[in-house]
C-alpha positions as CSV (number, residue, x, y, z in Angstrom):
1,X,125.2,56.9,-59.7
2,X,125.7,57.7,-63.1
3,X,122.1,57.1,-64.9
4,X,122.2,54.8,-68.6
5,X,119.6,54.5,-71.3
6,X,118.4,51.1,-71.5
7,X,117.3,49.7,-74.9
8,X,113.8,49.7,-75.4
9,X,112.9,45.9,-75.1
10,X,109.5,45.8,-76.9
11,X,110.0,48.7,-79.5
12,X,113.0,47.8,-81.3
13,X,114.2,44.2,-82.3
14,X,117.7,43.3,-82.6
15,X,116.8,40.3,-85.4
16,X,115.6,43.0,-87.9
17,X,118.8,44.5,-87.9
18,X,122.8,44.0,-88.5
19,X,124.4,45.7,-85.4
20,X,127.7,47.3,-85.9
21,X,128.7,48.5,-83.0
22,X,130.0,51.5,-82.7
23,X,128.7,53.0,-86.1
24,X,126.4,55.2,-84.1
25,X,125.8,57.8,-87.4
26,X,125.6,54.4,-89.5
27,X,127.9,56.4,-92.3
28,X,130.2,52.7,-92.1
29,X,133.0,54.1,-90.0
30,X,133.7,54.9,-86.5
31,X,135.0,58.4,-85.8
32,X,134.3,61.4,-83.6
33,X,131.3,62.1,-84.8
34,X,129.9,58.8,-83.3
35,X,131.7,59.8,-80.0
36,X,129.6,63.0,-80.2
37,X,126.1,61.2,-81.0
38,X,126.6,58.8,-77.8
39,X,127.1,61.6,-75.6
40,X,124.0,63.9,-76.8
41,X,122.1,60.9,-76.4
42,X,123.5,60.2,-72.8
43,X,123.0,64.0,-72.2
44,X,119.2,63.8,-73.6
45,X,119.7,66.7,-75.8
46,X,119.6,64.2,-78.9
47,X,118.2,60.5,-78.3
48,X,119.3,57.8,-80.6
49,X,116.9,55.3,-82.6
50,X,116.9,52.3,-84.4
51,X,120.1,51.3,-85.8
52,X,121.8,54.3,-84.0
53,X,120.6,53.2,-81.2
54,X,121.9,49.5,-80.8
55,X,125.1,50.5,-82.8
56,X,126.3,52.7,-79.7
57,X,125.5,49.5,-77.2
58,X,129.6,49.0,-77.9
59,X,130.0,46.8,-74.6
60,X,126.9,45.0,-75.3
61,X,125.3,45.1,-72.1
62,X,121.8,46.8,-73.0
63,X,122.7,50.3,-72.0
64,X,123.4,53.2,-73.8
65,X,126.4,55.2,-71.1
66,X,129.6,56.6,-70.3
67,X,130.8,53.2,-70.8
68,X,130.0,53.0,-74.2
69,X,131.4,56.6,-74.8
70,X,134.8,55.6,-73.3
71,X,135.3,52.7,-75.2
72,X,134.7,54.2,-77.9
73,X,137.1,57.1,-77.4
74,X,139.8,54.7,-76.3
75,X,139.2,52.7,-79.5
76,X,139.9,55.4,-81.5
77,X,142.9,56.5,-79.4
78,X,144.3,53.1,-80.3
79,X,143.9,52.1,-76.7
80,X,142.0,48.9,-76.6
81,X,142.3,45.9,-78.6
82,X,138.6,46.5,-80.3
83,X,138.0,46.8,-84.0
84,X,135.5,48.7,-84.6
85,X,132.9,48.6,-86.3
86,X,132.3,45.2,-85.1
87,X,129.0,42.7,-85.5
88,X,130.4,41.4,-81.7
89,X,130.5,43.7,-78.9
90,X,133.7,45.5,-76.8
91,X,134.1,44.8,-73.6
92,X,137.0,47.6,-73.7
């Protein structure tokens, strides 16, 4: 079983923040670079925080993985029917 990064529940608030998923690098577009920040985050060589951090949440569900990382490539492939950067997250 493939291991995720939750999001910290108590150290980081969601209401302080404008999530725009998939902006990982927060630079205000979406782009291999974000791809790459994901994975050094799933890979623990480089771990994501604040915005960063709930900006590479792409499907929403509260944990930073694979999942994210392939919707993400796919999206910029052209292959899924996401905008990204969004304010609503992609299920893929």
């Amino acid at each position: 079983k493939e291991e995720g990064y939750s999001l910290p529940s108590n150290s980081l608030s969601k209401e302080y923040y404008t999530i725009q998923y998939g902006d990982v690098d927060n630079d205000g577009t979406v782009d291999a670079v974000d791809v790459q920040r994901i994975k050094s985050h799933i890979d623990n060589v480089n771990l994501l925080t604040g915005q960063g951090l709930l900006n590479a949440d792409i499907n929403g569900d509260g944990v930073i993985d694979s999942k994210d990382m392939n919707i993400l490539s796919k999206t910029l492939a052209g292959n899924t029917k996401c905008t990204l950067p969004s304010t609503t997250p992609c299920k893929g």
